[in-house]
Structure formats: structure tokens, C-alpha cells
N, C-alpha and C positions, 0 to 999 in steps of 0.2 A: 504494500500500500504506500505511493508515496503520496506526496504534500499535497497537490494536485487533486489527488481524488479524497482527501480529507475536507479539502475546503467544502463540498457537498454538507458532509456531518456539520461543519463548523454552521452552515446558513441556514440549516435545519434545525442546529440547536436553539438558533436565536428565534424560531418561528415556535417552537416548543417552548422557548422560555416568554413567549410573550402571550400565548394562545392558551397556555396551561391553568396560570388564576385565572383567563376571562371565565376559560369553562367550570372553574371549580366555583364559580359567585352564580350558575345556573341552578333556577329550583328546584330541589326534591323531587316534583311530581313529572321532572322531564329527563331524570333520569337515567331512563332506558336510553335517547339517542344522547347525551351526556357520556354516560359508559362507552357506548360506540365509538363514539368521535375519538375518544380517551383512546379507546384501545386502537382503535383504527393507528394515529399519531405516532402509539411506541410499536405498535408492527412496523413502522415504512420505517424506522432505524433497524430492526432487525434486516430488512429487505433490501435495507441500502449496506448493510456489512456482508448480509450476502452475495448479491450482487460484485461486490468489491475483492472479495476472497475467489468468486465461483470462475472467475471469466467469462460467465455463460450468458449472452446475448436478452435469452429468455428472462432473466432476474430482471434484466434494467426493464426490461416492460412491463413487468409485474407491480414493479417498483413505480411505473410512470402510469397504471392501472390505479393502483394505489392512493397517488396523489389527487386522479382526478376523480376518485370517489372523497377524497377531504375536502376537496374545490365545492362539491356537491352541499356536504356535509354542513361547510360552514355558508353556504347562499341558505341554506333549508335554515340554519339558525338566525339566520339575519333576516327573515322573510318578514315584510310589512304585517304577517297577520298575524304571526310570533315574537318576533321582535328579543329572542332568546338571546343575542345579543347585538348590539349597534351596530350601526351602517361604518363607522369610523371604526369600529376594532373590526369589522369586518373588512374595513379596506385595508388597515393594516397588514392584517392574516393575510390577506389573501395576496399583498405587494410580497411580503416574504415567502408566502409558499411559490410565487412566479418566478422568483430569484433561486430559488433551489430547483424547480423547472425546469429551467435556462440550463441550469448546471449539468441536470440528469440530459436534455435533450443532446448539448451538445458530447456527452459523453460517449452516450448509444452512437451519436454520429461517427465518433471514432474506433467504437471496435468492430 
């Protein structure tokens, strides 16, 4: 692994460390996609060291699968008729999961 394909983790961590308390101040009774989103978040790190160890092509789409079920995830939290969390942390989330995007798309382009 070199430095290169760390920077991935590094843009990821900062989208996890900014999207982690929004989700933890979500109500009790929303829970169920709460937990999802949660777990969905620390699988695409599992997915991105897989990826990263595997060499195998397959990983990184999985992995680009992945994010765009979180793209998903968090429009469905920020929907005007939920409003589970704001259009501004929503934009934020959503600038940083596009810069880890970036990162993944141009990766796949190179192997």
C-alpha cells in the first residue's frame, strides 16, 4: 500500500468524522435507517482495504456500489419531508463523499 492509495482512507476519514455525530443526534424512532447508514459507512472502509490488499478490479466497484448506495442514503435523510438531517450537512457529506469518488474513480481508471 503506498501513500497514494492511503490518501483514499485519509478523505474518507474526514467524511466519517464529520457525518458520524450528525447521524448519532438522529431520533430513536429512525433508527432502523440510522443503523444502516452507520453500518453501510464502516463497511466501505472494510471495502476500500480490501480493495487495496486484493488487486482485484471487482473490489473497486463494489466499493464504488457502495458509495452510491451512501449518496442514496444520505438524499433519503435530507428529504424535505424528513428533514432527518439538513440540506447544509447534507451538502457537506455529500462535497466529501464526491472527493473520495474522485479518488476511487480515478483509481479503477488505472488498474
Amino acid at each position: 500500500m503506498n501513500e497514494e492509495q492511503l490518501i483514499i482512507i485519509e478523505k474518507y476519514d474526514e467524511f466519517v468524522n464529520y457525518i458520524y455525530p450528525v447521524l448519532q443526534n438522529i431520533q430513536r424512532k429512525h433508527g432502523v435507517v440510522k443503523e444502516r447508514v452507520i453500518n453501510l459507512i464502516f463497511e466501505q472502509v472494510e471495502m476500500f482495504y480490501k480493495a487495496l490488499k486484493s488487486n482485484q478490479k471487482s473490489r473497486l466497484y463494489e466499493a464504488d456500489a457502495n458509495l452510491a448506495s451512501l449518496r442514496y442514503y444520505l438524499r433519503f435523510l435530507a428529504d424535505k419531508n424528513r428533514k432527518l438531517i439538513t440540506q447544509k450537512q447534507h451538502q457537506v457529506a455529500s462535497i466529501r463523499l464526491a472527493e473520495v469518488g474522485k479518488i476511487l474513480h480515478s483509481w479503477m481508471k488505472g488498474k
